[in-house]
C-alpha positions as CSV (number, residue, x, y, z in Angstrom):
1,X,-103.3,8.2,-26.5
2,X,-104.5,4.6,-27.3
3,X,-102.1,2.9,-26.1
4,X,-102.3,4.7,-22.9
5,X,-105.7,4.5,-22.8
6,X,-105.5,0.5,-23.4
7,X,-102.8,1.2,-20.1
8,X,-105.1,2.1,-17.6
9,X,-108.1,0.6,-18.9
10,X,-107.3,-3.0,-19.8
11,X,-103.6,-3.5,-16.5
12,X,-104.4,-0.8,-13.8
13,X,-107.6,-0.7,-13.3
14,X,-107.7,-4.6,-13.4
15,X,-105.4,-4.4,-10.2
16,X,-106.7,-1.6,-8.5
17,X,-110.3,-4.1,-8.4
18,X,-108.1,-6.3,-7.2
19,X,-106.5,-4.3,-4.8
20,X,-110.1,-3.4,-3.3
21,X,-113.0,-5.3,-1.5
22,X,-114.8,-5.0,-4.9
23,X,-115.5,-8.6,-6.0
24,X,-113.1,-9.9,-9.1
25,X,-113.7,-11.8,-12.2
26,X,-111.1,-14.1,-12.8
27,X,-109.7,-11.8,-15.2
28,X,-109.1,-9.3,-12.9
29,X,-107.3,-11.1,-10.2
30,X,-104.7,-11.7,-12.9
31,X,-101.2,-9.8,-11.0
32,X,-98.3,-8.9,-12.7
33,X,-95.4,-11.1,-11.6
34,X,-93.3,-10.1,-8.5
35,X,-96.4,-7.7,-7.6
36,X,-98.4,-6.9,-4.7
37,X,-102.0,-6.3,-4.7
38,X,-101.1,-3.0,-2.6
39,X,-98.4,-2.3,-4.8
40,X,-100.7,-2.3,-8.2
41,X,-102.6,0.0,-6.3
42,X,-100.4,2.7,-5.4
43,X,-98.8,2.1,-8.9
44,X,-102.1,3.0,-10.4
45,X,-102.4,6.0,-7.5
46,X,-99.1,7.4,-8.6
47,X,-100.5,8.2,-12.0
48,X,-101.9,11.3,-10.8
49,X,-105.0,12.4,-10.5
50,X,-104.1,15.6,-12.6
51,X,-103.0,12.9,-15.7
52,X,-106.3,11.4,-15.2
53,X,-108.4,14.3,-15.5
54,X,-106.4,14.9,-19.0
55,X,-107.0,11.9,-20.1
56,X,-110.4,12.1,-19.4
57,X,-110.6,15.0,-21.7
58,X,-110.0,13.0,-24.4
59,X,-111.6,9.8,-23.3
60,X,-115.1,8.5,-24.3
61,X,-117.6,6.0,-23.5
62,X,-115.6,2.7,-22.3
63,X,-112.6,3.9,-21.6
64,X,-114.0,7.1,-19.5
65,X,-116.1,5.5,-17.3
66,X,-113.1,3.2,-16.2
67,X,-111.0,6.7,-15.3
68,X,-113.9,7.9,-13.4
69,X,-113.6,4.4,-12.0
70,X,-110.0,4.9,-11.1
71,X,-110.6,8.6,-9.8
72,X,-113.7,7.4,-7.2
73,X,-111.0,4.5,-6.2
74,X,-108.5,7.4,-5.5
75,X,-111.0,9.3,-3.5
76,X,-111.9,6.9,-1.2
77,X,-108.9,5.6,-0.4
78,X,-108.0,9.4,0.3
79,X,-104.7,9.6,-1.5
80,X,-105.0,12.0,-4.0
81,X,-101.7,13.0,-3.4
82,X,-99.4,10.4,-2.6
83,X,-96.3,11.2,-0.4
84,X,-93.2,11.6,-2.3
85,X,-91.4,8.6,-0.4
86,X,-94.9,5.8,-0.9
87,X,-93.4,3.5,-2.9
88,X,-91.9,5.8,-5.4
89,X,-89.3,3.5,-7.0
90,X,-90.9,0.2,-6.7
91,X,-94.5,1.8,-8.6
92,X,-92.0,3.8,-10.7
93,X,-90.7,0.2,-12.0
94,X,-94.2,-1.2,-12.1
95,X,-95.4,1.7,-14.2
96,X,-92.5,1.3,-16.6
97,X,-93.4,-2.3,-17.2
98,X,-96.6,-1.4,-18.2
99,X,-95.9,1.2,-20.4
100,X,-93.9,-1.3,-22.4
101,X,-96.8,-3.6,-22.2
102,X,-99.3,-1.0,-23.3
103,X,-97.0,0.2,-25.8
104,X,-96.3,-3.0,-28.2
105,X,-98.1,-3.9,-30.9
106,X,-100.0,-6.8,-30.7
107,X,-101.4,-8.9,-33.9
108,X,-105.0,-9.1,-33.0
109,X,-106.0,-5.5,-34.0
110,X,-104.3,-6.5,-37.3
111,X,-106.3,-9.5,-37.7
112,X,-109.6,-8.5,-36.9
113,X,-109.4,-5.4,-38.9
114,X,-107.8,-7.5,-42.1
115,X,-111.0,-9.7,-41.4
116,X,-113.6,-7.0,-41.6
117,X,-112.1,-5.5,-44.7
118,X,-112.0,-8.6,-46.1
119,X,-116.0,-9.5,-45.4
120,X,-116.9,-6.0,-46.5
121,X,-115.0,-6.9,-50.3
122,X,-117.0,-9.9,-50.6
123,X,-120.1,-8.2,-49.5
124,X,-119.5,-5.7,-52.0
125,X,-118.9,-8.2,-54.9
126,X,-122.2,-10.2,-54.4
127,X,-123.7,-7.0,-55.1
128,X,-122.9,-6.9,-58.6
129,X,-125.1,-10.3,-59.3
130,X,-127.9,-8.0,-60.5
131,X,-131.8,-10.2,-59.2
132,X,-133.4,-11.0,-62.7
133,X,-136.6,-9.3,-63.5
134,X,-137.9,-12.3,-66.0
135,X,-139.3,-16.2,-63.7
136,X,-138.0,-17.7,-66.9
137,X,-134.7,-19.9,-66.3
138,X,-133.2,-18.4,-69.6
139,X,-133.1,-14.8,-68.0
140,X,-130.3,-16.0,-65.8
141,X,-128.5,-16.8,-68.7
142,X,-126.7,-13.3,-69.0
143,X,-126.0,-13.8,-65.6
144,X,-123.5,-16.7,-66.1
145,X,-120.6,-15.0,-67.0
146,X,-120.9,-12.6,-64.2
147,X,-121.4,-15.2,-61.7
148,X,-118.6,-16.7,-62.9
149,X,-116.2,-13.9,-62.7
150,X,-117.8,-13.3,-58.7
151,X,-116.8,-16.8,-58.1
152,X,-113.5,-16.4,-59.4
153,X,-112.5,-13.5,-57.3
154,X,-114.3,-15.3,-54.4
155,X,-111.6,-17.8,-54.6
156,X,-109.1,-15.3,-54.9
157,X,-110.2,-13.3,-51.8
158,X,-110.9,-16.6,-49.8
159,X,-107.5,-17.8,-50.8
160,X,-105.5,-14.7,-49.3
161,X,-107.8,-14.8,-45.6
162,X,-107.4,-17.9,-45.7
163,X,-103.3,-17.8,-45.9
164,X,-103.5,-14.8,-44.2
165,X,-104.7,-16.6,-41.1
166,X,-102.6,-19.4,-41.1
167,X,-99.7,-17.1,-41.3
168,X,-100.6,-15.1,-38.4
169,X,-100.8,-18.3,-36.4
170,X,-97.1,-18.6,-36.6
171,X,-96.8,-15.1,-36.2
172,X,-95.6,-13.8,-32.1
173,X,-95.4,-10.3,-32.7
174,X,-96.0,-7.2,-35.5
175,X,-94.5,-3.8,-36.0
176,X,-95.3,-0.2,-37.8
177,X,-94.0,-1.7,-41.3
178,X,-95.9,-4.6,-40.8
179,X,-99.0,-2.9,-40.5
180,X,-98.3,-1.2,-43.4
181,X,-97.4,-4.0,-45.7
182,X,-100.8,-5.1,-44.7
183,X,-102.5,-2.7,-45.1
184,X,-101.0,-2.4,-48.8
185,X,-102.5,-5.7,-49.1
186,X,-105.6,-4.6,-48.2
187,X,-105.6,-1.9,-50.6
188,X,-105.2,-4.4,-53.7
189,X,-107.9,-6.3,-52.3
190,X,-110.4,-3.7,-52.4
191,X,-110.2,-2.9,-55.7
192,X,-111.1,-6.3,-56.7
193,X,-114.8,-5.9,-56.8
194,X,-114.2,-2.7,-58.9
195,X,-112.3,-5.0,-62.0
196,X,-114.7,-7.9,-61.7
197,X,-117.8,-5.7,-62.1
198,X,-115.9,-3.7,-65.2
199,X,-114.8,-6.9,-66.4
200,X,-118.5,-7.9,-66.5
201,X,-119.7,-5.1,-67.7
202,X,-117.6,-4.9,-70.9
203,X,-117.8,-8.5,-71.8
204,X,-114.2,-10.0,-70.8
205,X,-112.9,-7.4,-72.9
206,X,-108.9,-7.5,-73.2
207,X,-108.0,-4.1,-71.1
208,X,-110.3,-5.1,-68.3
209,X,-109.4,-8.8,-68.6
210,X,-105.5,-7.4,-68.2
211,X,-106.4,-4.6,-65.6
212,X,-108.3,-7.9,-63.2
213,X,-104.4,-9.3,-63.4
214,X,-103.1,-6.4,-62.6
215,X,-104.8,-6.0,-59.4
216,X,-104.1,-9.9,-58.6
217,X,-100.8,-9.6,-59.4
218,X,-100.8,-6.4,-57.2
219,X,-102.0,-8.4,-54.2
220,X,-99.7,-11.2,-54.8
221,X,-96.8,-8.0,-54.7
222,X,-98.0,-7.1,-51.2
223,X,-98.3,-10.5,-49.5
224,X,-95.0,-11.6,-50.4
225,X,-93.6,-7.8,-49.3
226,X,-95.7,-8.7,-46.0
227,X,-94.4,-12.2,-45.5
228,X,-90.6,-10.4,-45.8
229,X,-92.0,-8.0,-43.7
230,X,-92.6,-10.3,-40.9
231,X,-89.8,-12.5,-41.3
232,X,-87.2,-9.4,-40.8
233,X,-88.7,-9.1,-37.3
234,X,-88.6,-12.9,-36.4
235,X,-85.8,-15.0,-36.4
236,X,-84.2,-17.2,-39.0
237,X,-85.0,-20.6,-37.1
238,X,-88.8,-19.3,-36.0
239,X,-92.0,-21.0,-36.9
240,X,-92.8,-18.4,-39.7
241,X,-89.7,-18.8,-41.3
242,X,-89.6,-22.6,-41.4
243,X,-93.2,-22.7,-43.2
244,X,-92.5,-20.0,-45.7
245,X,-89.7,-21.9,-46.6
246,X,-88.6,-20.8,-50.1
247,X,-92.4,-20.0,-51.1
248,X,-92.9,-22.2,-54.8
249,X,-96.5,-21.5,-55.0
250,X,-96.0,-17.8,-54.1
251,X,-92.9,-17.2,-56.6
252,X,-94.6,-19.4,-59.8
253,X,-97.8,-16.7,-58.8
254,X,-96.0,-13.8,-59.7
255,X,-94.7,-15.6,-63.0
256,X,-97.9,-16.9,-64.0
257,X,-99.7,-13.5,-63.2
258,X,-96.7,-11.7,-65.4
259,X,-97.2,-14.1,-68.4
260,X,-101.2,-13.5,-68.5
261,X,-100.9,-10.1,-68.5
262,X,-99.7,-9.2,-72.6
263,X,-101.9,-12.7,-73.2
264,X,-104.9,-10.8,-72.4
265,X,-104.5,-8.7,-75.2
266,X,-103.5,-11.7,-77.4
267,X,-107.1,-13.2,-76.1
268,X,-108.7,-12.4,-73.1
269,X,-109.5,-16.2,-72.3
270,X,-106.1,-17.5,-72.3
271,X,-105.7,-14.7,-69.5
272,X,-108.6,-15.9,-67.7
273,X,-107.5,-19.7,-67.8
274,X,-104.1,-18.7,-66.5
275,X,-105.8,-16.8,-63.5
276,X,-107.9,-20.3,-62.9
277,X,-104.8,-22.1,-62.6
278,X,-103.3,-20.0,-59.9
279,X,-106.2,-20.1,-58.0
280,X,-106.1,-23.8,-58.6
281,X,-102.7,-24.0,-57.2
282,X,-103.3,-22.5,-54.2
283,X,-106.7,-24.6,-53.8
284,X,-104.7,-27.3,-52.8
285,X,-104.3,-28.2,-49.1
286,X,-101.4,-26.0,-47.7
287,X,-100.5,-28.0,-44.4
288,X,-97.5,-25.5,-43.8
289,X,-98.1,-23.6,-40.7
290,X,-100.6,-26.6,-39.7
291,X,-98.1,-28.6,-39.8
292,X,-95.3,-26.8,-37.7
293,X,-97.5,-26.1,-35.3
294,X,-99.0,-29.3,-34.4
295,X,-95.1,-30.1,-34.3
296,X,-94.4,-27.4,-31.8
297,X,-97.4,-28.2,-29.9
298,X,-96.2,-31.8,-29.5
């Protein structure tokens, strides 16, 4: 039903404005190749007004008023029904097309929803810095561990939108196992503010210093599933694959996360130090994607 919804609301009723004496923005007057104004029109006639009263069933706010937008169109154009032989087979074909259209999966959706999740994690982890009751300077020393543990998985979370978005730059299209792979990567994300605040709470103690790796070593699991997942859908001499390369920093991750874990128990610390270092690694400028597509620009 979305994608139907996104159909009608963001291609046909774009051309049937066109199609009418109703002034256009420019990003209405936008045609689909090869296609008349009059021909968008009785493409988005030959809907039906029967499918439009279903969809508007199950339509709400936005996407409703633009079917009773489509309907009044209709109505005054008197061609609620259509004859049989108006352009069946060329609005057939132009219908067709934008089913596929409305039916791919595009990357933004992805993107914006990664990037909301992602702000509502660090939101959530500046909540554990607990406000002082005591003026005195020396009542935030308590705090210090704490606040360096929030920084820590600040870095961390920073460091995955931030190679999350560069990726996506060289990404062209996404599909159902994609979304899933990210949305696995999401999932280890949000339980990051749940083993820094334990981790705080019990004093860097060795089951929660070794239960924080397991989560990053969790989310390091799903971006590199999610970077496979992607390149199985693009080819072998794309953009994406060329920056990914063999992925070093993303392999000596895993190693380094792998080692830290039975450390932790030897002393938490040593853990801790190892977790700095990844994050350290990946602090360093990652010109990758940049790189390729400044190339590909040129």
């Amino acid at each position: 039903m979305p994608g139907l919804l996104e159909m009608l609301g963001g291609v046909l009723v774009l051309r049937v404005v066109a199609a009418s004496d109703v002034p256009a923005l420019p990003a209405q007057a936008k045609m689909h190749p090869g296609v008349s104004r009059g021909e968008a029109f009785l493409a988005a006639v030959a809907v039906g007004r029967g499918c439009l009263y279903g969809i508007q069933m199950g339509a709400s706010g936005r996407h409703r008023s633009v079917l009773r937008f489509i309907d009044e169109k209709i109505r005054l154009r008197g061609m609620l029904t259509p004859p049989a032989a108006l352009h069946r087979g060329r609005a057939g074909h132009i219908l067709r097309g934008y089913d596929l259209e409305a039916r791919s999966v595009t990357k933004g959706r992805l993107e914006a929803f990664s990037d909301g999740v992602i702000a509502v994690i660090i939101t959530i982890m500046v909540l554990e810095l607990k406000v002082p009751h005591d003026s005195d300077p020396k009542a935030l020393m308590p705090l210090v561990p704490v606040f360096l543990s929030y920084v820590l998985s600040f870095v961390f979370v920073g460091i995955y939108w931030n190679n999350h978005h560069h990726m996506f730059h060289a990404v062209h299209h996404v599909n159902g196992a994609t979304l899933w792979a990210n949305l696995h990567l999401l999932f280890w994300l949000s339980l990051v503010p749940f083993v820094t605040g334990w981790m705080d709470e019990n004093h860097f103690a060795a089951v929660t210093v070794a239960a924080y790796g397991i989560v990053l070593l969790g989310a390091a699991c799903a971006y590199t599933i999610l970077t496979r997942a992607l390149l199985a859908i693009h080819a072998k001499d794309s953009p994406l694959a060329k920056a990914l390369g063999k992925d070093f920093k993303g392999n000596i991750s895993l190693v380094i996360y792998i080692a830290a874990l039975p450390l932790a128990f030897v002393h938490p610390w040593i853990a801790c130090g190892l977790y700095v270092l990844v994050a350290a690694i990946w602090l360093c400028p990652d010109r990758r994607f940049e790189k390729l597509l400044d190339e590909s620009k040129a």
